[in-house]
C-alpha positions in Angstrom: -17.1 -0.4 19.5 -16.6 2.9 20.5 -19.0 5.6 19.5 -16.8 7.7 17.3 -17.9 5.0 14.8 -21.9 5.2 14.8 -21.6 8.0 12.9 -19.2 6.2 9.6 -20.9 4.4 7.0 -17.8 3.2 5.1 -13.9 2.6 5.7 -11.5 2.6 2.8 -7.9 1.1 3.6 -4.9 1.1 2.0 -2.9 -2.0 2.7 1.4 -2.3 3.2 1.7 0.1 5.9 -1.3 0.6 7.2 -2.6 -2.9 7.8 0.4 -4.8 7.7 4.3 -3.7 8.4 6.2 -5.2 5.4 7.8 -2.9 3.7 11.4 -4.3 4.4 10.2 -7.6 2.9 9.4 -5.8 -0.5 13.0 -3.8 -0.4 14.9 -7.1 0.0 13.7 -8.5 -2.5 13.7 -6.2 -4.9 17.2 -5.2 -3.7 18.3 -9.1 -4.4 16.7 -9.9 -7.5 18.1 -6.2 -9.3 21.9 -6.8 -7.8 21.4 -10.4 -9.2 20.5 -9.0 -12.5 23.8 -6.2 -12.1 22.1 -3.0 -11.5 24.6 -2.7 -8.6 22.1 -0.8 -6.7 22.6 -0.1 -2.4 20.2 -0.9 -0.2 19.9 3.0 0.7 18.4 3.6 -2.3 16.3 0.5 -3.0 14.5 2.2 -0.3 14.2 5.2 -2.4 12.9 3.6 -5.0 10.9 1.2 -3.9 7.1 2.8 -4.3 4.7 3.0 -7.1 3.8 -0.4 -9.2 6.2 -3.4 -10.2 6.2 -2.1 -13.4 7.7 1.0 -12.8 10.1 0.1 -10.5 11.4 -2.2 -12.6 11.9 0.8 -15.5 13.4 3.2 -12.9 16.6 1.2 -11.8 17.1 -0.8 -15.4 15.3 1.6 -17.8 14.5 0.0 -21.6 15.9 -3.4 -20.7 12.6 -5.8 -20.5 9.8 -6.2 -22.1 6.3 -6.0 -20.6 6.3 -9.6 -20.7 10.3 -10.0 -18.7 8.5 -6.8 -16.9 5.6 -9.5 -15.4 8.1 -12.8 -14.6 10.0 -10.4 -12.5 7.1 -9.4 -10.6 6.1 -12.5 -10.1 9.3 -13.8 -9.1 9.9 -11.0 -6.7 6.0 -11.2 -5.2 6.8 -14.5 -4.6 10.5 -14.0 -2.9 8.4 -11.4 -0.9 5.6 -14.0 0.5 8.0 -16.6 1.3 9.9 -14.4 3.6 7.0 -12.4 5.5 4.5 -15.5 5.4 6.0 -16.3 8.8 5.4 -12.6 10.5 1.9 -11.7 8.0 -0.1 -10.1 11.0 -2.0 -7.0 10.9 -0.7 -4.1 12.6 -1.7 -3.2 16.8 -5.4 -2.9 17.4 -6.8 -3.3 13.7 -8.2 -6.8 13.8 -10.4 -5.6 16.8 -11.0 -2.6 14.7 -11.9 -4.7 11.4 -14.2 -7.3 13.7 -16.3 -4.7 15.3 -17.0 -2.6 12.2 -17.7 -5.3 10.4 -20.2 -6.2 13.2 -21.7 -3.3 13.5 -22.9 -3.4 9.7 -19.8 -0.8 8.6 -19.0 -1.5 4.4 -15.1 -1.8 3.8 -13.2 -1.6 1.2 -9.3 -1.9 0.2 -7.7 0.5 -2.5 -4.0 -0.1 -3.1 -1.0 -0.5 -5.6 -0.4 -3.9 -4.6 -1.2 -6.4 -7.0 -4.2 -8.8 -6.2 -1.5 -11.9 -6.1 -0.2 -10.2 -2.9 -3.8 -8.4 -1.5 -5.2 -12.4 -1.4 -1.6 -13.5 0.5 -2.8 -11.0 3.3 -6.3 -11.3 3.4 -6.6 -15.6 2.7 -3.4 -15.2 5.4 -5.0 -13.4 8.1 -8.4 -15.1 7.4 -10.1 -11.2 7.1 -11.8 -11.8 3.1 -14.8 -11.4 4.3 -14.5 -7.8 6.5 -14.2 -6.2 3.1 -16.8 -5.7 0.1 -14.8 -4.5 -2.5 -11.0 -4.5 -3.3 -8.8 -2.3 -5.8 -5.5 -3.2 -6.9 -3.1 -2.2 -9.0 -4.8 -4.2 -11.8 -7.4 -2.1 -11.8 -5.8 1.3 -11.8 -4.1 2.6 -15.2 -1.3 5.4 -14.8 -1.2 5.0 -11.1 1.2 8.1 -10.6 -0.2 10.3 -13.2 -3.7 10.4 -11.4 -1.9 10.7 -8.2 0.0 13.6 -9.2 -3.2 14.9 -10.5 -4.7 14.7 -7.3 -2.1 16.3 -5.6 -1.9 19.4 -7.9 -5.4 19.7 -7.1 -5.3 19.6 -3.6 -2.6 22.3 -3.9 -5.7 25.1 -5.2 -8.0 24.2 -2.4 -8.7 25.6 1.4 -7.6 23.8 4.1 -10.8 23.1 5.4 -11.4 21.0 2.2 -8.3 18.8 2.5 -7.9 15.8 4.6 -4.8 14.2 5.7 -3.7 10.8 5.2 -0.7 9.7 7.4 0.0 6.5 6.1 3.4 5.4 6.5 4.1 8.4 8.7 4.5 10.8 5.6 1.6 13.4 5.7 -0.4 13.6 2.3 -3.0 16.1 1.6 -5.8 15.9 -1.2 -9.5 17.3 -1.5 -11.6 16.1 0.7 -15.2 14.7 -0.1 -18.0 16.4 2.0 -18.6 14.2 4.9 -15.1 12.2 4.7 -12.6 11.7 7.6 -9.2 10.8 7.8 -7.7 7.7 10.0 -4.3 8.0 10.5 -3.0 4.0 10.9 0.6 2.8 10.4 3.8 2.6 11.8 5.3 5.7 13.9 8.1 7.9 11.9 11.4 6.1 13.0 9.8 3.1 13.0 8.1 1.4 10.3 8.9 0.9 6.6 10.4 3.7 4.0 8.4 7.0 3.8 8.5 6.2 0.0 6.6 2.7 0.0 6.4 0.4 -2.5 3.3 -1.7 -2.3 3.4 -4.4 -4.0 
């Protein structure tokens, strides 16, 4: 493993679009099961709308229609549409599996945060045979109000110096939010032109 790495103590990943490339799977889906249910919507902008949590999603295209219950069976459903589909091309992107194998053998903690549900963060990792690279993993189970403490961050990051900022280029969109002493930022993902939607749905 190269030397830039003696130095890290811990890597924290997100997961569609940085580990894997799969955001198309997600969009079909969606796309399908919405247009089945007469949202009408394009394919353009399921694209535009497919980010944040099932739940929301969901509330976006066909506001007020299903309850939280309805809300879960469609996720489900749709997770599940999703899985079938990819299972066949679930591999992590270029270069990461070598990346994951020597940090993890060079005694390097990891740990996934992401608004996928857990349903779809054990698909990839029992998939790809990589559980046990990583010592702890967030999903968006664990997180409440997902976008409000997002938006929270970002407001914050708005009131600080540069030098305290780090840059996450996941996905290929730039994001910018304070930046905890000693913290460095990996860009990983797909290049701009060639990977999933710039507004990514994870899940």
């Amino acid at each position: 493993m190269g030397s830039t790495h003696r130095k890290d103590k811990a890597f924290l990943f997100d997961l569609n679009g940085t580990m894997i490339d799969d955001m198309q799977y997600h969009i079909h889906a969606w796309h399908r099961i919405f247009n089945s249910l007469g949202a009408n919507i394009s394919l353009e902008r399921m694209k535009e709308e497919c980010y944040g949590k099932n739940h929301e999603v969901i509330e976006r295209i066909l506001p007020g229609r299903f309850t939280y219950e309805e809300k879960d069976a469609m996720s489900l459903a749709k997770e599940r549409e999703y899985q079938k589909a990819f299972r066949p091309y679930l591999k992590l992107l270029p270069g990461l599996d070598e990346f994951l194998r020597d940090s993890y053998e060079a005694g390097i903690k990891m740990a996934i945060g992401s608004a996928a549900i857990m349903f779809n963060i054990d698909f990839v990792l029992d998939g790809l045979n990589i559980r046990n690279y990583f010592q702890v993993l967030v999903s968006a189970d664990d997180v409440k109000k997902l976008k409000e403490r997002i938006g929270a961050a970002y407001r914050e990051a708005r009131f600080q110096p540069p030098e305290e900022r780090v840059v996450d280029t996941q996905a290929g969109r730039d994001r910018r939010r304070r930046q905890p002493q000693g913290l460095r930022a990996h860009g990983r993902g797909p290049r701009r032109g060639h990977g999933p939607s710039r507004r990514a749905h994870r899940g």
